[in-house]
C-alpha positions as CSV (number, residue, x, y, z in Angstrom):
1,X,33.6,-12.2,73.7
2,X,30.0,-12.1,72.1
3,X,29.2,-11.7,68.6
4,X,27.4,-8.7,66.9
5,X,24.9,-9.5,65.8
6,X,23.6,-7.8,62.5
7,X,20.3,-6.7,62.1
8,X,18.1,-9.0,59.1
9,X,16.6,-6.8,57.0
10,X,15.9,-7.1,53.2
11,X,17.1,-4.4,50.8
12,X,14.5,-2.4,49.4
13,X,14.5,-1.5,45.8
14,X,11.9,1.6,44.2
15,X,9.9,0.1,40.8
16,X,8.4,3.0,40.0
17,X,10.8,4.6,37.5
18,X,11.3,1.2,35.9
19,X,7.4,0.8,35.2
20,X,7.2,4.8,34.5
21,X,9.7,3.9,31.8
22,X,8.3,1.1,30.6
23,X,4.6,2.7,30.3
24,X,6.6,5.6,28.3
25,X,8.3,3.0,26.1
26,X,5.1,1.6,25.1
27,X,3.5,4.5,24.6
28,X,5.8,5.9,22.2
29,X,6.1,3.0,20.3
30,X,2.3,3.2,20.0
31,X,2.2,6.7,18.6
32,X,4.8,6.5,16.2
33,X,4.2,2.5,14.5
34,X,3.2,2.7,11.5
35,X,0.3,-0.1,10.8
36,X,1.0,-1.6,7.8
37,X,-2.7,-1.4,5.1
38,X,-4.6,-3.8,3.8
39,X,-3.2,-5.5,1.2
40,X,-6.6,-6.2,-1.7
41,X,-4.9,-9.8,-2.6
42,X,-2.1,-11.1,-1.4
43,X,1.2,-11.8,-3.8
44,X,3.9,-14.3,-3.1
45,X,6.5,-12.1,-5.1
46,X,10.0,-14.1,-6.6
47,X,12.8,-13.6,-5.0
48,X,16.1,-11.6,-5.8
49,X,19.4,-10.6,-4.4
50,X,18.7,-6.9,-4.8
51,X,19.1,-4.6,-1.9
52,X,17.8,-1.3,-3.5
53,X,14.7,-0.2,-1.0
54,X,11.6,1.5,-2.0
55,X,11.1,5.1,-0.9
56,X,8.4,6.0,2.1
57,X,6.8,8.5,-0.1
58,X,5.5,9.3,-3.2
59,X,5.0,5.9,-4.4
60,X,2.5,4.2,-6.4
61,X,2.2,0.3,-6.7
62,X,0.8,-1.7,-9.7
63,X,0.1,-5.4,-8.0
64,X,-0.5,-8.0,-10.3
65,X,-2.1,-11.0,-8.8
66,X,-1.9,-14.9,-9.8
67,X,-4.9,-15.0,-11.6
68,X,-3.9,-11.3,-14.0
69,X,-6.1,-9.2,-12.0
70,X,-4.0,-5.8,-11.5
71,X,-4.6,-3.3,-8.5
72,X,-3.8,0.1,-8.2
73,X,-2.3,2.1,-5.3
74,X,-1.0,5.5,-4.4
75,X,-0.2,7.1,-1.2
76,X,-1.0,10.7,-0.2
77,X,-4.7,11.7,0.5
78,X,-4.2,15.4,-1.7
79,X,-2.9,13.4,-4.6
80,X,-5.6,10.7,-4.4
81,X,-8.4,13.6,-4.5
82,X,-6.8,15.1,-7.1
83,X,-6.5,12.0,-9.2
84,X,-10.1,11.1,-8.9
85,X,-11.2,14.2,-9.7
86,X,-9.5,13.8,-13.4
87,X,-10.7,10.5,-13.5
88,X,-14.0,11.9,-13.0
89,X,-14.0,14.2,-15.7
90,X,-12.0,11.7,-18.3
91,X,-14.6,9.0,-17.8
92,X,-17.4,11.3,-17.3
93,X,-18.3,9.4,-14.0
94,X,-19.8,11.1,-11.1
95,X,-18.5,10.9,-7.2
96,X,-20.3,12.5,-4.2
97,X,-17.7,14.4,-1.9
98,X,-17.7,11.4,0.3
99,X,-16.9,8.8,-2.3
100,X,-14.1,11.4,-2.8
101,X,-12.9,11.2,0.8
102,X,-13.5,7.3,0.9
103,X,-11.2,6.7,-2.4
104,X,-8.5,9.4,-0.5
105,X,-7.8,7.8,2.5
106,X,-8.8,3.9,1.7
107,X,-5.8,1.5,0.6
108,X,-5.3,0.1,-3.0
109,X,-8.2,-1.0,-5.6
110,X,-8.9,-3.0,-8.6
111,X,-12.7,-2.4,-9.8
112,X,-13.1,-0.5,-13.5
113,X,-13.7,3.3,-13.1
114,X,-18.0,2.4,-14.0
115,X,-17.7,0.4,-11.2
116,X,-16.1,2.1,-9.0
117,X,-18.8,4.2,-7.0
118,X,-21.1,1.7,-6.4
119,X,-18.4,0.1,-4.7
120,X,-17.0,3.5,-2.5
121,X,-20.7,3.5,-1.1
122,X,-20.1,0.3,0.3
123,X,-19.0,0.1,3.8
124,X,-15.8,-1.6,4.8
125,X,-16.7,-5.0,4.8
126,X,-19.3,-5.0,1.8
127,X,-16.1,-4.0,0.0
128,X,-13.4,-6.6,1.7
129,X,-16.4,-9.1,0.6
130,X,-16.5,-7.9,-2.8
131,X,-13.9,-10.1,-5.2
132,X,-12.5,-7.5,-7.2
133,X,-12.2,-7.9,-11.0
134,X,-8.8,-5.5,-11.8
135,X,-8.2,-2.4,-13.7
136,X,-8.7,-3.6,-17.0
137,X,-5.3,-3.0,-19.2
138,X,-6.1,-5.3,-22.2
139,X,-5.5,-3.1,-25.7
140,X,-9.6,-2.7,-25.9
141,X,-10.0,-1.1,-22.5
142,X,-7.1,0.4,-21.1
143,X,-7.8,2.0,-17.5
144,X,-4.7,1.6,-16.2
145,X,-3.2,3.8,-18.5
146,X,-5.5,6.6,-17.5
147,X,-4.9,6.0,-13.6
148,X,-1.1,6.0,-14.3
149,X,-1.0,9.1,-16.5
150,X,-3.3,11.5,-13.7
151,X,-1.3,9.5,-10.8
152,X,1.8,11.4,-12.4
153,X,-0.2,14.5,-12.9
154,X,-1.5,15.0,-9.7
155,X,1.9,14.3,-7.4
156,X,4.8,14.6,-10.4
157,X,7.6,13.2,-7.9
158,X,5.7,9.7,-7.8
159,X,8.0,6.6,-8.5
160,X,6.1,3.4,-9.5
161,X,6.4,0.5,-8.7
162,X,5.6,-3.5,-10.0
163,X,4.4,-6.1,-7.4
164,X,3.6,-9.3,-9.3
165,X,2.7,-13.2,-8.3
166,X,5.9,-15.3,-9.2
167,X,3.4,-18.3,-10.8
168,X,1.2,-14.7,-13.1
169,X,1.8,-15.1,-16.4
170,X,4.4,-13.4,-18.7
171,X,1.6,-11.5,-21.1
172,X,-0.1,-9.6,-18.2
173,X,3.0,-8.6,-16.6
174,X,4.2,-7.6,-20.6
175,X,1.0,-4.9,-20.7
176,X,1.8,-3.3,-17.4
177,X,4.7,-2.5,-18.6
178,X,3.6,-1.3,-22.1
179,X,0.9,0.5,-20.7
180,X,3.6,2.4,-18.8
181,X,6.6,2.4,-21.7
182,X,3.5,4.0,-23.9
183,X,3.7,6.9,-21.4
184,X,7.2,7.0,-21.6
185,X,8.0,5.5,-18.4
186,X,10.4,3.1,-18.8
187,X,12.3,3.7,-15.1
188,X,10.0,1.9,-12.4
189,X,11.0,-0.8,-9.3
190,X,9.9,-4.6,-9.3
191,X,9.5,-5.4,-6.0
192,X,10.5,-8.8,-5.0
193,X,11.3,-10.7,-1.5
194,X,15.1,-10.9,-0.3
195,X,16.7,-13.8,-1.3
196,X,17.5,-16.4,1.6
197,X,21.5,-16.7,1.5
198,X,22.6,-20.7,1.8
């Protein structure tokens, strides 16, 4: 008796929904990533075993870096506007409408407010090349105060919070948070790096 024989041919297998899927999955990941801004100077915070997280919204951060220069930073473009506005008319200083919409959508700064439009007319690099000094918050000249006060004025929900350098020293950190216990805020989050279990 002969053998059947079966007919040799490979099985065929359709890649197009796979890479149809796969262009999809990119794509959606690309429209809905947040990038994470530019940090002005970077911190190396301490660590803690806390698990609290900050909120997405309506937060304002004071950074402190290792050298006591402090930087100022709040989210939502309205609330930015706003702010500078007041600023404007506390300090008497004068902004063209687009040094308003430069300070509204750019990340966090630390130049004094007499400083400060000289240094929105500067493109993005002339600024990223610029070594800024901090908000002054000594007891002579305390900007911070001012910021922090219209910050809560403009967008009333804002929480703040306190990024400092583990290796700053003690007396800045102690007139952040004077400058906000003198405005009765005496609730705000430190934030610090998750603690590596052993």
């Amino acid at each position: 008796m002969s053998k059947v024989k079966l007919s040799k041919h490979s099985p065929s297998l359709d890649m197009t929904p796979m890479v149809d899927l796969a262009f999809l999955l990119v794509t959606f990941f690309m429209l809905t990533t947040k990038f994470r801004p530019d940090e002005q100077v970077i911190v190396d915070t301490p660590s803690s075993t806390a698990e609290i997280k900050l909120p997405e919204t309506d937060i304002l951060t004071l950074t402190v870096s290792r050298d006591g220069r402090v930087f100022f930073d709040l989210d939502g473009q309205g609330t930015r506007k706003a702010l500078i506005e007041a600023i404007a008319a506390k300090h008497k200083v004068e902004f063209t409408p687009e040094e308003i919409h430069t300070f509204a959508v750019m990340t966090g700064f630390g130049m004094p407010v007499s400083s400060l439009p000289q240094w929105l007319k500067m493109d993005k690099a002339e600024q990223d090349a610029v070594e800024q000094p901090g908000i002054p918050c000594d007891t002579i000249r305390n900007e911070l105060y001012d910021w922090v006060i219209y910050a809560r004025q403009a967008n009333p929900k804002v929480r703040i919070a306190i990024k400092g350098d583990r290796d700053v020293n003690y007396p800045v950190i102690k007139q952040v948070i004077g400058t906000l216990q003198a405005q009765d805020v005496n609730r705000f989050n430190l934030i610090t790096n998750m603690e590596v279990g052993s």
